[in-house]
C-alpha positions in Angstrom: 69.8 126.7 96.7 67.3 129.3 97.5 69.6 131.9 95.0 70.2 129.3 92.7 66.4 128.5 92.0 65.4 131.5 90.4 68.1 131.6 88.3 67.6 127.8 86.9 63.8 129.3 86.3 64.9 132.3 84.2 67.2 129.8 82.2 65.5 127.0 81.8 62.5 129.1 79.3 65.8 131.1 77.3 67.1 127.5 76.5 63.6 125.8 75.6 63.2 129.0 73.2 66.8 129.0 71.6 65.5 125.2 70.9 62.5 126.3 69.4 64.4 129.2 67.5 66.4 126.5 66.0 63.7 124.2 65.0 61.5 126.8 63.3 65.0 127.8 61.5 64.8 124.2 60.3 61.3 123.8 59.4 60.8 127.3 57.3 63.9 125.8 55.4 61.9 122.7 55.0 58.7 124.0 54.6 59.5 126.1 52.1 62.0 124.4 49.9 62.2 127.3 47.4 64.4 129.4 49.5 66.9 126.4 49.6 69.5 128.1 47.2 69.6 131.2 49.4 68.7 129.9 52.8 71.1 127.4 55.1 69.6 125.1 57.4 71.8 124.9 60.8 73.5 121.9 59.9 75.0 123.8 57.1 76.1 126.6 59.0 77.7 124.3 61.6 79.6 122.6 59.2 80.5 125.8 57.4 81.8 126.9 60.9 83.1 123.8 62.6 83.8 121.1 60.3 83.9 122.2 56.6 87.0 122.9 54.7 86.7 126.7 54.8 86.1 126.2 58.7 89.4 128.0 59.9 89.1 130.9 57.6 84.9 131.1 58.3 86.0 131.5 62.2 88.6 133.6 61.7 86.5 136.1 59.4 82.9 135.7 61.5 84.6 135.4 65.0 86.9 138.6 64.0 83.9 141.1 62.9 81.9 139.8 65.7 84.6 141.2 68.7 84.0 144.2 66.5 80.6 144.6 66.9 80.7 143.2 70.5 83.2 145.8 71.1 80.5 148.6 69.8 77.6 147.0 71.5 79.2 146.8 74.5 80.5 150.3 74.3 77.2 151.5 73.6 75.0 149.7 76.2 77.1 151.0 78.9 76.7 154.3 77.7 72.6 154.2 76.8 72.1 152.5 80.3 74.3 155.2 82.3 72.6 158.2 80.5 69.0 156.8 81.2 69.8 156.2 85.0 71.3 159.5 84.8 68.3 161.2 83.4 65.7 158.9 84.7 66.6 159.9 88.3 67.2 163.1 87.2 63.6 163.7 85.8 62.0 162.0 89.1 64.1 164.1 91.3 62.9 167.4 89.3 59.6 167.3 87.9 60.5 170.3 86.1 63.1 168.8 84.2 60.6 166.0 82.8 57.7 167.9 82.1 59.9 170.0 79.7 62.0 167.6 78.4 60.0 164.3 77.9 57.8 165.2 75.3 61.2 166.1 73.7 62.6 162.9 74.1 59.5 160.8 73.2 59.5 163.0 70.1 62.5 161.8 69.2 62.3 158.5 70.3 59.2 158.0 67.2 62.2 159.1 64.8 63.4 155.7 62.8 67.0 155.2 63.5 67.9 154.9 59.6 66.9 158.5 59.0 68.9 159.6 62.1 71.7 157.8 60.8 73.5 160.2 58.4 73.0 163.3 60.8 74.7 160.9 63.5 77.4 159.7 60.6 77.9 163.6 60.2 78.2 165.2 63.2 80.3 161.9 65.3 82.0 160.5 62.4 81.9 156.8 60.5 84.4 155.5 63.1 83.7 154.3 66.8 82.0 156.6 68.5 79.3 157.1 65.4 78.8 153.8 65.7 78.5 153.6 69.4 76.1 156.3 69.6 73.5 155.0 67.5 73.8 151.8 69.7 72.9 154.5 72.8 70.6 155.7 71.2 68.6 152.3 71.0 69.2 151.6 74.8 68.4 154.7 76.0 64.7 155.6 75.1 63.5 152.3 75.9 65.6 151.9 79.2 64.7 155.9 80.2 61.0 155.2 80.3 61.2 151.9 82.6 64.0 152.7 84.8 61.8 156.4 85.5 58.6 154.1 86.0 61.1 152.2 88.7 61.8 154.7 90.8 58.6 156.1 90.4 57.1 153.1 92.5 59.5 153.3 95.5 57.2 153.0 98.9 55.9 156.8 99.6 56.1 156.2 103.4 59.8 154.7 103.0 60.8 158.0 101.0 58.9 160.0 103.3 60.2 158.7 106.9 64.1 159.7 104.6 62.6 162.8 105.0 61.6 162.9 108.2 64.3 162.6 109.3 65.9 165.3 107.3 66.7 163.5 104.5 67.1 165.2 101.1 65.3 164.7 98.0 68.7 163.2 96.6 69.3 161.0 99.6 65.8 159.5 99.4 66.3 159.0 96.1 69.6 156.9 96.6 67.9 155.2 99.8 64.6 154.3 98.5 63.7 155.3 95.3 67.0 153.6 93.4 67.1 150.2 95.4 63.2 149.8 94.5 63.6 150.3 91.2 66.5 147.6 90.7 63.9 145.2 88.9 63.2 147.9 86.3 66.9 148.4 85.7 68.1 144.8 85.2 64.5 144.4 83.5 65.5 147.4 81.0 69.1 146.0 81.0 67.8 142.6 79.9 65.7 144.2 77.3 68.4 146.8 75.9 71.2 144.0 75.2 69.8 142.6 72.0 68.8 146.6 71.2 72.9 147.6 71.5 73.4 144.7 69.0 71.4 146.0 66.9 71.8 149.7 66.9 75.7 148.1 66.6 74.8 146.2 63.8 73.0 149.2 61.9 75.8 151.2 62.3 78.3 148.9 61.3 76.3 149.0 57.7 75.4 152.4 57.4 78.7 154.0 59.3 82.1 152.5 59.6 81.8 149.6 57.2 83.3 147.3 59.9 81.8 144.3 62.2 79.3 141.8 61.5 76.9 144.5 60.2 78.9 145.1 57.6 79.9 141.6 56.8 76.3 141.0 56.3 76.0 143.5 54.1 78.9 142.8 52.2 78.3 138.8 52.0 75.0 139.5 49.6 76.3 140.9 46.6 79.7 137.8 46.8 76.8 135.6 47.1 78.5 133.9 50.2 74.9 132.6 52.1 76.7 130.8 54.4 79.0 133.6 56.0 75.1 135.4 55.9 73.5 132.4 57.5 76.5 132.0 59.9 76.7 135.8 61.0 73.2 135.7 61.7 72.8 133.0 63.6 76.0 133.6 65.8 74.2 137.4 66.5 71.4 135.4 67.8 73.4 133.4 70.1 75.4 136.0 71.3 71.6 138.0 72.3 70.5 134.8 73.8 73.9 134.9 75.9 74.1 138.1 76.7 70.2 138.1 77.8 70.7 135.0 80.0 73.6 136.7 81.8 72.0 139.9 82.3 69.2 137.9 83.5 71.5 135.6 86.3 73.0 138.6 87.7 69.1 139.5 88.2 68.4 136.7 89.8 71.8 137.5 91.9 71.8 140.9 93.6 67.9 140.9 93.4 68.1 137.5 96.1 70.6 139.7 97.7 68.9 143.5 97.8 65.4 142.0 97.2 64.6 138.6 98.8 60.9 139.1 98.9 60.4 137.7 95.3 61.6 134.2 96.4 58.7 133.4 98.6 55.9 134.1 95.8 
């Protein structure tokens, strides 16, 4: 019970807000009845989905270029996160290293991703790793920044009785500096899954013309508002999903490695 508790509190506010996500969705539409030619309430992207007539072939199609993208994302989240635990602990274990190469990276963090897009397209290609890297690219800065400010605030007299005792810089790293900073990482983790869907998505229109990113592109011009309403709203739920499971394995390993939090 005592593991399960703060899990049911991290879920319980992600499924009051996908609520509220859905009734604003509804409102605007009422609200603003205007917009009603190009905009779908949910019940008419369920029914497009679940219970229309084009149901089976609005599945097949949606459900098809979102294991696409999920496939990208997925790819690409892996990758950001490894690279910024890589070079967070890195740049904390060698001052050196970050003084000369942060300002680098924060340089090119402040570059929009759109005008990256066609040196990324050129040098990696419109295929899967093009598309993956600009989904790195989003997890990375982001997750670099809080994962370094993680094991920046391990104990100082845990890291230095490691020492003491003839422990190296690396070892007190791995002892002390890393399981401190496990909030940071699940914390950037949570915060970088919606960021690989959408550095997924943006590659998917701008590079391989594949995936939901492209099918959202592609669904203007046919005029097909539902397929645009649908792919939306399925990349939403997917985020929520993916944020909520992020967040229970959290709640997991931090009751197990962290047990501290429970008793505020």
């Amino acid at each position: 019970m005592n593991v399960l508790r703060p899990i049911g509190k991290f879920l319980l506010p992600v499924l009051v807000s996908l609520v509220l996500l859905v009734l604003l969705w509804w409102g605007f539409l009422q609200l603003y009845p205007q917009v009603g030619m190009v905009g779908k309430t949910p019940g008419e992207v369920w029914r497009y989905l679940m219970t229309g007539s084009t149901a089976e072939s609005a599945q097949e199609l949606i459900f098809g270029q979102l294991r696409i993208t999920l496939r990208d994302a997925a790819i690409g989240f892996l990758a950001g996160m490894g690279a910024a635990l890589c070079v967070a602990a890195l740049f904390v274990g060698v001052p050196a290293f970050a003084q000369a190469f942060m300002p680098v990276a924060m340089l090119l963090r402040s570059v929009p991703l759109v005008a990256l897009t066609p040196i990324i397209v050129l040098i990696f290609g419109r295929g899967l790793l093009g598309v993956t890297v600009m989904a790195a690219i989003v997890v990375f800065f982001p997750a670099l920044v809080m994962i370094m400010n993680g094991l920046r605030s391990a104990p100082r007299q845990a890291m230095e009785l490691v020492a003491a005792y003839g422990g190296s810089q690396w070892k007190t790293l791995r002892l002390v500096a890393i399981p401190a900073a496990l909030p940071s990482v699940f914390a950037a983790a949570r915060i970088s899954v919606p960021g690989a869907l959408i550095g997924a998505l943006l590659g998917e229109w701008l590079g391989s013309g594949q995936g939901l990113g492209a099918g959202l592109i592609q669904a203007i011009p046919r005029f097909e508002y539902e397929q645009l309403w649908a792919s939306i709203a399925i990349v939403t739920l997917v985020s929520v999903v993916a944020y909520a499971v992020v967040g229970v394995l959290e709640g997991l390993v931090l009751a197990r490695f962290s047990p501290q939090p429970e008793h505020e």
